[in-house]
N, C-alpha and C positions, 0 to 999 in steps of 0.2 A: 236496185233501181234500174230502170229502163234506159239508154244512154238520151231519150229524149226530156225522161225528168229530173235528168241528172242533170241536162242543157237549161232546163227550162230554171234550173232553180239556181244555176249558175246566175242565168241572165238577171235572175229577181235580186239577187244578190249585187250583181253589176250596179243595178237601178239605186239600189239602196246608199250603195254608195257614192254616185255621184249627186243622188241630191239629199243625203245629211250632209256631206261635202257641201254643199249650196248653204245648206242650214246653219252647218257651222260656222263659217264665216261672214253671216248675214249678224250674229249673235256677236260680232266684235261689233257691230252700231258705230263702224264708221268712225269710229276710238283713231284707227289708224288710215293714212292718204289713201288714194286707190293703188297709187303708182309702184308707192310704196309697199301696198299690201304684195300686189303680184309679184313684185320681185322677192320680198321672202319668202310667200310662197312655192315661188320659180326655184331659189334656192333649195333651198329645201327635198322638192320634187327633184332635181337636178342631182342630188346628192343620193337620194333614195333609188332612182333610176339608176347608177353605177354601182353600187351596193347590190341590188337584187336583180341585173339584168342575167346573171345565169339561169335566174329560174323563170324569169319571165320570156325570155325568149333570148336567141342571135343578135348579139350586136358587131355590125362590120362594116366598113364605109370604101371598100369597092364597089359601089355604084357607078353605072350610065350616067352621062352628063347629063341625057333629057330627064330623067327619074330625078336628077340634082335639083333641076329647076322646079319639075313639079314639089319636089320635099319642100325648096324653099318659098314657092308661091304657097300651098298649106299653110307652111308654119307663120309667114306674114298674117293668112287671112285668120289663123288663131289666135293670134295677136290681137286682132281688130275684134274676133268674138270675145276675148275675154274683158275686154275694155269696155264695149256693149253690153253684153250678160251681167258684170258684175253690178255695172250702174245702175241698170233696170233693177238687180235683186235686190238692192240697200232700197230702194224707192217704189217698191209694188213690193203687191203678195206674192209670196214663192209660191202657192199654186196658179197663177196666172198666169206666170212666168214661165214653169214648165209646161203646162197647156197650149201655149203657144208655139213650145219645142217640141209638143207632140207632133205638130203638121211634120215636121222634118222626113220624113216616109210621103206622105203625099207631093210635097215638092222636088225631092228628087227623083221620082217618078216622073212628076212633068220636065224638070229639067232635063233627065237623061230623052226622053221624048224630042226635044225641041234642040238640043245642044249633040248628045251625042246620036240620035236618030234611031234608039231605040224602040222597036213598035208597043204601043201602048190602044189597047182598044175601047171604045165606046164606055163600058163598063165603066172601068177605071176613071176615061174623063169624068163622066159624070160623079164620082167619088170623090174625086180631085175636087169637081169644083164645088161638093157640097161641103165637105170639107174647109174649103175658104170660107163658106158660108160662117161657119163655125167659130171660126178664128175672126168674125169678124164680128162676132157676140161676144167674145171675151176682152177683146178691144174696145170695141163697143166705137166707133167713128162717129164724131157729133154728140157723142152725149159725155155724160156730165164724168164719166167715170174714165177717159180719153184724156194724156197725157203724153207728153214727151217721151215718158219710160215706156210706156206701151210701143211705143214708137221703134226705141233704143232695143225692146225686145224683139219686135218684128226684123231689125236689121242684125239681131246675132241670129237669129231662125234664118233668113236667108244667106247671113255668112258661115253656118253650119255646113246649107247646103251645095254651097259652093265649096265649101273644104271636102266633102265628101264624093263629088264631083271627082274633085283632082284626084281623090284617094283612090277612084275606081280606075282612073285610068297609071298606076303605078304598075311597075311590072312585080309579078308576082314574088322573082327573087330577092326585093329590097324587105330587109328584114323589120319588124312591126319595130321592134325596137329603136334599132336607127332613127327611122321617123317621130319615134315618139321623144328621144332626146334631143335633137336635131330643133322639134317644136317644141320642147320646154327653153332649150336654151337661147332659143328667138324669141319666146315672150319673155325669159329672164330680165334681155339685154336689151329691148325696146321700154319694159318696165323701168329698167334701172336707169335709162337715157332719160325719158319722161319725169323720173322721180326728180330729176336733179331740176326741173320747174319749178319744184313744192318745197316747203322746209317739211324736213323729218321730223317725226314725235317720236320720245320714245315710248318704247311699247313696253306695257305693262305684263308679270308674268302672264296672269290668265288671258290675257289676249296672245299672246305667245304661244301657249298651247292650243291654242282654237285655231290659229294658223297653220301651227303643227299637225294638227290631227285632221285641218282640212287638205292639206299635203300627202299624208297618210293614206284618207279616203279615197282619192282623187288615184292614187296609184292599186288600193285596192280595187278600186272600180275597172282599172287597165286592167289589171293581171285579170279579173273573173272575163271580162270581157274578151279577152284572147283567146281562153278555153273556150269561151263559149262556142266559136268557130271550128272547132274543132272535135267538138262531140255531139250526138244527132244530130236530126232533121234544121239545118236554120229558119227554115221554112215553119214551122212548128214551133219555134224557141221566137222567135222576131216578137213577135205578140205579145211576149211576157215582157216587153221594155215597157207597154202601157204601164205596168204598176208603179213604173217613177210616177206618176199623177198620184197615187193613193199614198203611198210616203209624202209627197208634199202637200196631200190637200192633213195629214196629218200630225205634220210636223208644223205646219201654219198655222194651225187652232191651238196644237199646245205650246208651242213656244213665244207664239206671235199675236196669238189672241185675232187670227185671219182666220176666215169664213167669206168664200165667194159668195156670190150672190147667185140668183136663182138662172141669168139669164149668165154670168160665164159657166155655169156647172150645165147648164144643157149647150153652150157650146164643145165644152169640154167633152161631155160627152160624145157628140157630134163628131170631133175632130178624131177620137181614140176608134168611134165604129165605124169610119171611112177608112182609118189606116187599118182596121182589119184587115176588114173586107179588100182593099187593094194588095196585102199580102194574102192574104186567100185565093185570089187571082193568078198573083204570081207564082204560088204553088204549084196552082193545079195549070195553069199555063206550062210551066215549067216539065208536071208529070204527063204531060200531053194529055 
């Protein structure tokens, strides 16, 4: 295989597993606190993460003090998405939910635009803001299908893309790893501070393994996601993250007995052929 199909099916794989990872955990139904969930969770991943950092990548903490601050403004704001994300996904349909994370490519786009002064042309905006458009159908503001979670999901979409923000501007020698336990072990310890609000349940085995294996997933999804960057074209490979929507509009029907309706499935739509086409731009910008 081609190192582009080899990327591209990396990336489908990445997908898959961060949202049965979503899946999984939506299927405990709230059995167990939120607070509570993350930090086992956190555990778990934490534990996973020292176990398998040889093959996933460098882990070393000679870092720059600025690089320090950025790791740890990240990992706070992961904190804050996972606390957003999870709430919205016990209380809406996980394919609305990821639809909405779809925009994430159109907003930092305008963010890197507006914040880091990146050039971004006409084209694009206009993408951008049909794009909104989109996300403003699966929200749907004022009508009957508009709630709090919609809400709670619109603000982990915008703290994605502020974590992704920070990401681009880390220096390149800070090893992927570092950062990524650095942020497990700050949602651990914010989970585990919050839990002590709520009284503990205890958890039942099968809810145990479905935390387990959403722990699991969540690390499978890092490790293909690392490769990904590293074999073909990214530019060519970015596209295939849409397929997280088709995993979740199909993990929604059979597990959830969810079915969007007519007007988020054309914004859904809407939102995945804006984020093309703005990587499709960026490509061919890119190859002059």
């Amino acid at each position: 295989m081609s190192p582009n199909l080899v990327g591209a099916l990396l990336m489908m794989a990445s997908m898959a597993c961060f949202v049965v990872s979503d899946a999984v955990l939506k299927l405990t139904g709230g059995a167990v606190p939120l607070f509570q969930l993350l930090f086992l969770r956190g555990l778990i991943s934490c534990a996973l993460i020292l176990v398998t950092k040889g093959r996933l990548g460098a882990l070393h903490f000679d870092i720059a003090r600025r690089d320090w601050v950025l790791i740890m403004i990240r990992a706070v704001t992961e904190a804050m998405i996972a606390y957003f994300f999870l709430t919205a996904l016990f209380k809406m349909p996980l394919a609305n939910l990821t639809a909405i994370l779809q925009c994430v490519p159109l907003t930092v786009t305008l963010a890197s635009a507006i914040f880091l002064r990146e050039a971004v042309g006409w084209r694009r905006m206009v993408a951008i803001a049909v794009g909104f458009v989109g996300v403003l159908l699966i929200v749907k503001p004022g009508a009957d299908g508009f709630n709090v979670w919609s809400l709670y999901a619109v603000i982990a979409m915008l703290g994605v893309t502020f974590r992704d923000l920070i990401t681009r501007k880390l220096s390149p020698s800070v090893p992927s790893m570092t950062v990524t336990l650095v942020t497990a072990l700050t949602v651990l310890i914010a989970a585990g501070l919050a839990s002590l609000t709520e009284p503990w349940v205890a958890v039942e085995p099968a809810t145990g393994l479905l935390i387990a294996a959403s722990a699991v997933l969540v690390l499978g999804g890092y490790f293909f996601s690392i490769h990904v960057m590293r074999i073909g074209d990214v530019s060519f490979i970015a596209p295939f993250r849409y397929t997280g929507l088709v995993w979740a509009l199909l993990l929604g029907f059979v597990f959830f007995g969810e079915w969007p309706g007519w007007m988020t499935l054309t914004g859904a739509g809407i939102v995945v052929g804006t984020g093309i086409f703005t990587l499709y731009r960026e490509r061919k910008l890119a190859g002059g």
